[in-house]
C-alpha positions in Angstrom: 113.4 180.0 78.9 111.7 177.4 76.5 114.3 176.2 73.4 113.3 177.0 69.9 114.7 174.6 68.5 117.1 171.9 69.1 120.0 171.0 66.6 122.3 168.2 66.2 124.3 166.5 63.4 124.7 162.2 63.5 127.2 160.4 61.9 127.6 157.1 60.8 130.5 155.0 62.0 129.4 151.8 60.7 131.9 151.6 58.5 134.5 152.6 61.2 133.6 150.2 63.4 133.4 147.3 60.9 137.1 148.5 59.9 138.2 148.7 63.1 136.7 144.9 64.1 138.6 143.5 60.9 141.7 145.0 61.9 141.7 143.4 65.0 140.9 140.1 63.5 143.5 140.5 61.3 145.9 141.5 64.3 145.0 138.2 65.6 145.8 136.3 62.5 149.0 137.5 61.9 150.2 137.3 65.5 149.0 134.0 65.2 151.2 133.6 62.3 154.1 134.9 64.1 154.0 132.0 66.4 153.4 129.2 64.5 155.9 127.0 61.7 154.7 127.1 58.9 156.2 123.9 57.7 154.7 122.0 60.6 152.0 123.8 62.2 153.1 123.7 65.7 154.9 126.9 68.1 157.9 128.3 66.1 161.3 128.9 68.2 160.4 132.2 69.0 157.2 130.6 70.9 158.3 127.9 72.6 161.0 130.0 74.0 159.0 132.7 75.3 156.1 130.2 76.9 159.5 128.1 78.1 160.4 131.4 80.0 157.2 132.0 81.4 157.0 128.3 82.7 160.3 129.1 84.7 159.1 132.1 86.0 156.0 129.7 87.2 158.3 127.2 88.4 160.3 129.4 90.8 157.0 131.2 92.5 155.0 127.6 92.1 158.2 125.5 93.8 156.6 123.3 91.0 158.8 120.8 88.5 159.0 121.8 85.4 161.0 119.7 82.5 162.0 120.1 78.8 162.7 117.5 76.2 164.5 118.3 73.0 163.9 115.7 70.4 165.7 115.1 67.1 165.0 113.0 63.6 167.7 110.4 63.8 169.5 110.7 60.4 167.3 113.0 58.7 170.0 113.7 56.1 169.4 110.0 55.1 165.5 110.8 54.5 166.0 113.5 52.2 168.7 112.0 50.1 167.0 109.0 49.7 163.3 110.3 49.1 163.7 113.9 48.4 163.3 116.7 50.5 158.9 117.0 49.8 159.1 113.5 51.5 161.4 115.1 54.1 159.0 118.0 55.2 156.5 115.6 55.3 158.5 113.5 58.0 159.5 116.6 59.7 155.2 117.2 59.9 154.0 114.0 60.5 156.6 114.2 63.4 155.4 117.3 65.2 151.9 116.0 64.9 152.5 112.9 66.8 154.3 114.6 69.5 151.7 117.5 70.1 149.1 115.1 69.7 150.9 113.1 72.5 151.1 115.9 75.6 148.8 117.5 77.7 147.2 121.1 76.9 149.3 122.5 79.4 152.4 121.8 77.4 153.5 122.9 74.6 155.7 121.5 71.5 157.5 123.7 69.2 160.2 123.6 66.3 163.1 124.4 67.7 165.2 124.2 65.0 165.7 122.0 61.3 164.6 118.7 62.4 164.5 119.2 66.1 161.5 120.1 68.6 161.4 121.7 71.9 158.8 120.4 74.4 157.6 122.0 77.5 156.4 120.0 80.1 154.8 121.9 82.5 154.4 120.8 86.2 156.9 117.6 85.1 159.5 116.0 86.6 161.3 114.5 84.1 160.6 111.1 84.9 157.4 111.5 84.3 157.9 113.5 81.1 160.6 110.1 80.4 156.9 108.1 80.3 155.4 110.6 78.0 158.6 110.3 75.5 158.8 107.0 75.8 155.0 107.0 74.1 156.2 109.5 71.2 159.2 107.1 70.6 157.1 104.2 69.9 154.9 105.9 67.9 157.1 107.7 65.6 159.4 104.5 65.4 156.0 102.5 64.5 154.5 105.1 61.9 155.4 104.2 58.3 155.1 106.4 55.3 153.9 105.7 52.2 157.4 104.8 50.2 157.4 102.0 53.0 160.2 103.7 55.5 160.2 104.6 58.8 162.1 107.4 61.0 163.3 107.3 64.5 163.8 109.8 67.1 166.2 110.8 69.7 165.2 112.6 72.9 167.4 114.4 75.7 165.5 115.2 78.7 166.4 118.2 81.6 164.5 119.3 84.9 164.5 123.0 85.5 167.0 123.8 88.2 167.2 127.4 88.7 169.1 127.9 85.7 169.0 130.6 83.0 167.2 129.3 79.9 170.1 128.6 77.7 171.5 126.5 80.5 168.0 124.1 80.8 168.0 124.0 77.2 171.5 122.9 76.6 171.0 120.4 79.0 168.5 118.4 77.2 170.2 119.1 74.1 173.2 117.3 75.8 171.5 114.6 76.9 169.9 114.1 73.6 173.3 114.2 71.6 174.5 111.7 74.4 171.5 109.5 73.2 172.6 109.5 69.7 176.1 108.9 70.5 174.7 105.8 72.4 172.8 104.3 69.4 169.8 106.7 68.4 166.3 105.7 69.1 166.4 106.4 73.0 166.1 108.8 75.8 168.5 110.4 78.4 168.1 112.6 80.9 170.7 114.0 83.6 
């Protein structure tokens, strides 16, 4: 009833484990990458649009506002005719860094498309997110580059009405193209 002997074989899955924690990492890296714009550094479409859904699905359980804001380079063509197009990405960055660096935490900007950006304001009724664009306008219209120009922005504004998402969106893209049409450099909102 007493063992002879006792037996056993150990492995070593050091290595394994190290793998496995560098793979996750680099999981987390590329989904990162998945989500951001490379040319600017903020949310992609894909991004925005996805934490724009999940806001609405918020909004209707919360009863709480929620608003959008499209916003678009007035005359971009102009910019990279003139200066070139490295001078052109560089407006299209220096852009998206003044409007993230303009909202809360709990929004979120992202590139919605060639020279225009998607912002999520969550918990917003759009006059208040008016006071926030109002900000980014004067900045960007203030900011001058280096060959001595500066750029302009237009911004259309919507407040999430129970809508499907290509509905809310269109609706500040409306209002935004209604803002151009009226002389650039301004905000509307329905």
């Amino acid at each position: 009833g007493k063992p002879v002997f006792l037996a056993g074989i150990v492995f070593d899955i050091t290595d394994r484990k190290e793998k496995q924690k560098q793979l996750e990492q680099d999981n987390i890296v590329l989904l990162e990458k998945t989500r951001k714009d490379e040319m600017t550094g903020i949310q992609n479409h894909r991004a925005v649009v996805e934490f724009l859904n999940d806001q609405m699905a918020i909004s209707i359980q919360t009863k709480q506002p929620l608003s959008v804001a499209m916003i678009d380079i007035d005359d971009f063509k102009k910019v990279n005719d003139q200066y070139g197009h490295v001078v052109g990405d560089e407006v299209l960055r220096q852009t998206a860094q003044i409007i993230a660096d303009s909202v809360r935490e709990t929004d979120l900007v992202g590139r919605y498309g060639g020279e225009e950006y998607l912002v999520v304001f969550s918990q917003t009724k759009k006059r208040d997110a008016e006071k926030v664009l109002s900000r980014i306008l004067s900045k960007i219209r203030e900011f001058q580059y280096e060959q001595g120009f500066c750029v302009t922005v237009s911004a259309g504004i919507s407040q999430y009405n129970n809508e499907t998402l290509s509905e809310f969106v269109a609706r500040a893209d409306k209002c935004m193209y209604e803002a151009k049409k009226a002389g650039k450099d301004r905000i509307f909102f329905d």
